[in-house]
C-alpha positions in Angstrom: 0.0 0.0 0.0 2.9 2.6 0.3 2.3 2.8 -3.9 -0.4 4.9 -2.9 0.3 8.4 -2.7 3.6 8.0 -5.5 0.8 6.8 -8.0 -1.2 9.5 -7.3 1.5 12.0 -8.2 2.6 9.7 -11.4 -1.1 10.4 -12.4 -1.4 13.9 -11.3 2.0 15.4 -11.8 2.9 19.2 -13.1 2.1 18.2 -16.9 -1.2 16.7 -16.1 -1.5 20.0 -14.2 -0.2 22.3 -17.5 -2.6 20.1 -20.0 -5.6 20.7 -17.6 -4.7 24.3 -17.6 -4.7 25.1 -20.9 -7.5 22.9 -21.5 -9.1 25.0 -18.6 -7.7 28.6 -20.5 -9.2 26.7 -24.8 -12.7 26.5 -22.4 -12.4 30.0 -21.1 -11.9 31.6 -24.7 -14.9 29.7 -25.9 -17.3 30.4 -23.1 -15.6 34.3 -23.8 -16.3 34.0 -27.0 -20.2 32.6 -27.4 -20.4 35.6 -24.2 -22.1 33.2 -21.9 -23.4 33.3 -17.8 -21.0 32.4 -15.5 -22.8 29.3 -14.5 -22.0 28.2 -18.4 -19.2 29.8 -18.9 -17.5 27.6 -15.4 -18.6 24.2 -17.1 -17.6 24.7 -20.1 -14.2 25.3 -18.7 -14.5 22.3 -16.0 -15.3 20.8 -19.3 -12.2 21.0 -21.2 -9.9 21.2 -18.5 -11.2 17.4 -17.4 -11.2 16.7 -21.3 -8.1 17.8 -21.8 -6.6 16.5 -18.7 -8.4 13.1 -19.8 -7.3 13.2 -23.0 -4.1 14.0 -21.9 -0.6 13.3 -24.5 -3.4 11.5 -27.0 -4.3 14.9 -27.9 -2.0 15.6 -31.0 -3.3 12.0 -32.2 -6.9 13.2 -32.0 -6.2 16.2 -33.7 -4.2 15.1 -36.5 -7.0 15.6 -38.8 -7.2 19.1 -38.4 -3.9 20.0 -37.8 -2.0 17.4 -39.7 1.1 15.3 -38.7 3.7 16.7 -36.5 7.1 15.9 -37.2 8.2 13.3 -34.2 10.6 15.4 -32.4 7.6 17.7 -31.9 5.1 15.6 -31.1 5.8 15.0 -27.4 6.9 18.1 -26.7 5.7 20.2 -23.9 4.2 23.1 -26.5 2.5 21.0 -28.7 1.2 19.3 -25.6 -0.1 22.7 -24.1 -1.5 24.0 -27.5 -3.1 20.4 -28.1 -4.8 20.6 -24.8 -5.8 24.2 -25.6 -8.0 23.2 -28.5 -9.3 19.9 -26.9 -10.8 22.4 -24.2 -11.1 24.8 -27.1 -13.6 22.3 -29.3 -14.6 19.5 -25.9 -18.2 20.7 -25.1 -18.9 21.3 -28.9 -18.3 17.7 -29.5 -19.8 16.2 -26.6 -22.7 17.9 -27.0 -23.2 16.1 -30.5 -22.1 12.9 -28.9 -24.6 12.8 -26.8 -27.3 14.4 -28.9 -26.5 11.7 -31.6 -27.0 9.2 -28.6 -30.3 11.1 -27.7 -31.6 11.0 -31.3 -30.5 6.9 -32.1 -32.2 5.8 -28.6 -35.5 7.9 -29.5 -35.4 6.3 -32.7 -35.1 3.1 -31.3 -31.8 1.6 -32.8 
């Protein structure tokens, strides 16, 4: 049992902290953005800081659509990383909204 508190700081370590941050800071510009409440505007950035936090180094993989391949030196490096995480928390409540609207409209459906 003395694994205990050094896995929790494996897990939740200073770039788990950065990549919920700027998750945290892609939510904040959207909620800016669309100008809504407080009360939206603080889960939408709950909402991509735990997506991006989630998400975590996966996020240039996930994004490689949009932004393409990165060379592989760059890839796993801290800035990508941070800017990744920015537009996971940029783009998170956008697509799971759809998600589960999708979900919403196949069960109501009855697929």
């Amino acid at each position: 049992m003395s694994d205990g508190p050094r896995l929790f700081w494996e897990i939740f370590n200073e770039r788990g902290a950065l990549l919920a941050f700027f998750g945290a800071l892609g939510g904040a510009v959207r909620s800016a953005t669309l100008k809504t409440g407080w009360k939206e505007g603080l889960r939408v950035v709950f909402i991509g800081s735990g997506t991006s936090f989630g998400v975590g180094v996966l996020a240039p993989l996930l994004l490689r659509p949009w932004i393409g391949d990165l060379p592989e030196e760059m890839s796993g490096a801290l800035g990508t990383l941070c800017a990744a995480s920015f537009l996971v928390g940029l783009i998170a409540v956008t697509l799971i909204e759809r998600f589960i609207d999708k979900k919403v409209e196949e069960s109501a459906d009855g697929k």
